[in-house]
C-alpha positions in Angstrom: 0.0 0.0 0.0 1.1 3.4 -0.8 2.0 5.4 2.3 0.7 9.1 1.8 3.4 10.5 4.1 6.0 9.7 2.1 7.9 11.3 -1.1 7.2 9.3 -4.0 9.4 11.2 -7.3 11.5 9.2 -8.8 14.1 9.6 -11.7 13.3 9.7 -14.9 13.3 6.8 -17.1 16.1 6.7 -19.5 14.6 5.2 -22.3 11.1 7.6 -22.2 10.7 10.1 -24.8 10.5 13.5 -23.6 10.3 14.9 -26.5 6.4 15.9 -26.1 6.7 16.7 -22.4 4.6 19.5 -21.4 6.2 23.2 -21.8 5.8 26.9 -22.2 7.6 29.8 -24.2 9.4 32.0 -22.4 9.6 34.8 -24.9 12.8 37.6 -25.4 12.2 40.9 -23.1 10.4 38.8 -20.8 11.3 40.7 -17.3 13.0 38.2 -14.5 14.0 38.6 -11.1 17.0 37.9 -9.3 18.3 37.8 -6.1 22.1 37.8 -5.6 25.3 39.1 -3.6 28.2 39.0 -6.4 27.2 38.5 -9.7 23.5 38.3 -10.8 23.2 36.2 -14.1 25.3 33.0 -12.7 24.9 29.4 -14.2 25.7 26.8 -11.9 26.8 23.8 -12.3 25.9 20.6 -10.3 28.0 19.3 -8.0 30.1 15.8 -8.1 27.9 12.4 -8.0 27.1 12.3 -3.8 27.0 15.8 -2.8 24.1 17.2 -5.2 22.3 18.8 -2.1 25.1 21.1 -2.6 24.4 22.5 -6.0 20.5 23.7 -6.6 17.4 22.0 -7.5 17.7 21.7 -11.7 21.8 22.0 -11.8 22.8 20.7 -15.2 26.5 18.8 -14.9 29.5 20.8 -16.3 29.9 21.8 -19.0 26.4 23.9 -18.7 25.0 25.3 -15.9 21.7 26.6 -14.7 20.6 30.4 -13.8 17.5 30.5 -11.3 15.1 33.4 -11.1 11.7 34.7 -10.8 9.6 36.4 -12.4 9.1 39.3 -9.4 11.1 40.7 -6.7 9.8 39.3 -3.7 9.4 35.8 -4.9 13.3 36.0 -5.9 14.1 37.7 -2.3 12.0 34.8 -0.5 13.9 32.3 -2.7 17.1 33.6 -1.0 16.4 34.0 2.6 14.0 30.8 2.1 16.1 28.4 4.5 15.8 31.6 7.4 11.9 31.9 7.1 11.8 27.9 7.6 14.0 27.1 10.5 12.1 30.3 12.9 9.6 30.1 14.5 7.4 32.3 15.1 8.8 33.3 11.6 11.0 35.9 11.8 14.3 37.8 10.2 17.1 39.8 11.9 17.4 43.3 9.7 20.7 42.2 8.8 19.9 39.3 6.8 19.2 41.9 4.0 22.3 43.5 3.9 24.5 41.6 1.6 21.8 40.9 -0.8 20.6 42.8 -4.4 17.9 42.4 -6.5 18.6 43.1 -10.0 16.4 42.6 -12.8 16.5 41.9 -16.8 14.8 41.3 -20.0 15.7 37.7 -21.1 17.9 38.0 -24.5 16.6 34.7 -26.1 12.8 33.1 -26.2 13.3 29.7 -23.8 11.1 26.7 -24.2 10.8 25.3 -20.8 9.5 22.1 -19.1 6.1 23.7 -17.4 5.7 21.7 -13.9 2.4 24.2 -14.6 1.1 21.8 -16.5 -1.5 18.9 -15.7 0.3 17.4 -18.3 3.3 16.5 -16.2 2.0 13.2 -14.4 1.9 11.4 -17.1 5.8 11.2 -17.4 5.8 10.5 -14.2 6.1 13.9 -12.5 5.2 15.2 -9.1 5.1 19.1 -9.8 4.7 20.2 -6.3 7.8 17.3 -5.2 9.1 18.9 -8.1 9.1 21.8 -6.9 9.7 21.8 -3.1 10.9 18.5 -1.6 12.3 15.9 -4.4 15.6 14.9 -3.5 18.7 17.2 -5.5 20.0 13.7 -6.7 16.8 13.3 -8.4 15.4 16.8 -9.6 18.9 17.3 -11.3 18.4 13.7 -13.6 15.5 15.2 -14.6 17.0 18.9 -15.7 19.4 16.4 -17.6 16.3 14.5 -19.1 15.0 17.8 -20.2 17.6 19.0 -22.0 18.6 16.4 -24.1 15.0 16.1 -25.0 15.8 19.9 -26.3 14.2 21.6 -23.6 16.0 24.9 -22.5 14.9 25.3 -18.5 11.7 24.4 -16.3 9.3 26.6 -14.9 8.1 26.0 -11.7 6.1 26.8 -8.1 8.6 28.8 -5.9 9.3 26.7 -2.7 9.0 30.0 -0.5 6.2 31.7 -2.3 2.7 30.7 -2.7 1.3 33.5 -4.3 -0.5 31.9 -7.4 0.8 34.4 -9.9 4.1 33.4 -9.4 6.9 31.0 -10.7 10.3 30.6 -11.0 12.3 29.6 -13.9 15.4 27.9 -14.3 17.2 28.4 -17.7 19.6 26.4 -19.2 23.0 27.8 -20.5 27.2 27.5 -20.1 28.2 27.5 -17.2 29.9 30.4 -15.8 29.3 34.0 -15.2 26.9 35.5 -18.1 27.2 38.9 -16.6 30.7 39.7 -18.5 28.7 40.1 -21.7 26.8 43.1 -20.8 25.1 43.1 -24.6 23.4 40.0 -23.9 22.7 40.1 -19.7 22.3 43.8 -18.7 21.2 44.9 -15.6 17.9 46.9 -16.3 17.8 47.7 -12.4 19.2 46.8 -9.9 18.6 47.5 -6.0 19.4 46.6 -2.9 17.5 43.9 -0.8 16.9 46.3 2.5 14.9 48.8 0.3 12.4 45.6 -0.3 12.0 45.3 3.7 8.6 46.5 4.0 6.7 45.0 1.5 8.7 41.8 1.9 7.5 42.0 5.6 3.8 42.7 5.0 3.5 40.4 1.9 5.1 36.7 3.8 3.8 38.2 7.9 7.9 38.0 8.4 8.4 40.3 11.9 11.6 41.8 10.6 13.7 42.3 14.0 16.2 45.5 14.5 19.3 44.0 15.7 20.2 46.3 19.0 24.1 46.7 19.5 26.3 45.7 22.5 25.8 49.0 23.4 22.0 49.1 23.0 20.9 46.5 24.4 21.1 45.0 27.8 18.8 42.2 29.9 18.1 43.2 33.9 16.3 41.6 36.4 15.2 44.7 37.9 11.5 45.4 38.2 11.4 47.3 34.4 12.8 45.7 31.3 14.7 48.3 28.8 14.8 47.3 25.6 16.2 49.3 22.6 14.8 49.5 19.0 15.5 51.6 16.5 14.2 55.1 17.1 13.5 56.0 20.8 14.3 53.8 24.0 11.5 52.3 25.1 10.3 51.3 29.0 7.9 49.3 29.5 6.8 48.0 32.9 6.6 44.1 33.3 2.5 44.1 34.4 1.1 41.3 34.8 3.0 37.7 34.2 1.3 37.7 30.7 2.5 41.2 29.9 6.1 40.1 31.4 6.0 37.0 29.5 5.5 38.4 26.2 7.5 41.5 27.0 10.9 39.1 27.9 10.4 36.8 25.0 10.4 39.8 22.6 14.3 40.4 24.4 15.0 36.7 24.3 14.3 36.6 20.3 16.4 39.8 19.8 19.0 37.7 21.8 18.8 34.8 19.5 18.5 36.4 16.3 21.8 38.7 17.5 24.1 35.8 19.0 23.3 33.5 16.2 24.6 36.3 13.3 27.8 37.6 15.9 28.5 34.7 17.9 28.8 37.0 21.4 26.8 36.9 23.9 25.1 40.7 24.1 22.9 40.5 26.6 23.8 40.0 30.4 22.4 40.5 33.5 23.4 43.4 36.1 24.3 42.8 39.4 21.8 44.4 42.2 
């Protein structure tokens, strides 16, 4: 008996013809997203037989590579800080985590025909769009970007893992491997702007509380009978209350504590004697 509980997508079969598998035209000037600390149009490669969970989700093997994206801002940003929003809980983000980050977008220079995990199509080659998509095993989902290209396929569209918005999708395109960005006539950066100007809408459209990370200097714990707490802006006071207002109040500190020592690796908070 089938156990429901379970992942069942499996590699592809090497002797099916994919040839009609179900897919989409990705037409030239269509706008992508991308979200990115170095260089933004990058095809990577997958990783050595054994360590695929290293590379991404549709790696093709060297020499081609894969360039993921998305085709708006937010869904590209939540692609990135993904593995953050997963492992908090209640879900939230230290300010910081923004810093490094860009978000650049582009007209695509060539018209892709893509595999379309869209498609209802799919399960009958033996697909599992939303495995696919989100929890298939690297090892796996990579075979398949192979399957998919010989069969002359030039990427996959699919569900964003992070973003369930139904207008949106990611795309990963097939190309060389390697760093696209050098030829500017074929990969410019339309615009391009930093992650941290995306804060607030990022934080409003996924319910992320976006924490201000207080200094050393900011920020202290006491036992005293008020609990000081700085944010950005004013210093605010606030008087313990009741054990529910205390509660709440502390575990606001405590997830500033957490969010702080897990990014600096000091301890920032401490207690005061008397």
């Amino acid at each position: 008996m089938t156990q429901r509980d379970q992942g069942h997508q499996g590699p592809p079969d090497p002797n099916q013809d994919l040839s009609d598998f179900a897919s989409r035209d990705i037409r030239h000037g269509s706008k992508v997203y991308r979200t990115h600390e170095q260089s933004p149009w990058y095809f990577a490669s997958a990783p050595n037989a054994g360590k695929e969970h290293e590379g991404g989700r549709f790696d093709l093997p060297k020499p081609k590579g894969t360039l993921y994206v998305a085709n708006n801002a937010l869904s590209a940003l939540a692609e990135r800080l993904g593995p953050d929003l997963l492992d908090a809980t209640p879900p939230e983000l230290p300010s910081d985590a923004f810093d490094l980050w860009f978000v650049s977008s582009t007209r695509l220079p060539y018209d892709y025909r893509v595999a379309d995990l869209w498609s209802q199509k799919v399960g009958g080659f033996g697909v599992i769009a939303s495995e696919m998509s989100a929890s298939a095993p690297y090892a796996i989902t990579q075979e398949w970007a192979s399957a998919w290209k010989r069969a002359g396929l030039n990427g996959v569209r699919y569900s964003p893992r992070h973003d369930a918005h139904r207008r949106a999708y990611s795309l990963a395109l097939f190309g060389h491997a390697g760093d696209a960005t050098a030829d500017q006539r074929q990969w410019p950066i339309t615009h391009a702007v930093p992650a941290r100007t995306l804060l607030r809408n990022f934080s409003k459209a996924f319910q992320v509380e976006v924490l201000t990370i207080p200094s050393k200097a900011e920020a202290d714990f006491t036992r005293s009978d008020r609990l000081t707490v700085w944010l950005k802006g004013p210093k605010e006071t606030r008087a313990p209350g009741n054990e529910e207002d205390r509660g709440r109040v502390q575990e606001r500190v405590l997830g500033l504590v957490r969010s702080l020592t897990m990014r600096t690796h000091v301890q920032v908070f401490r207690r005061r004697n008397g």
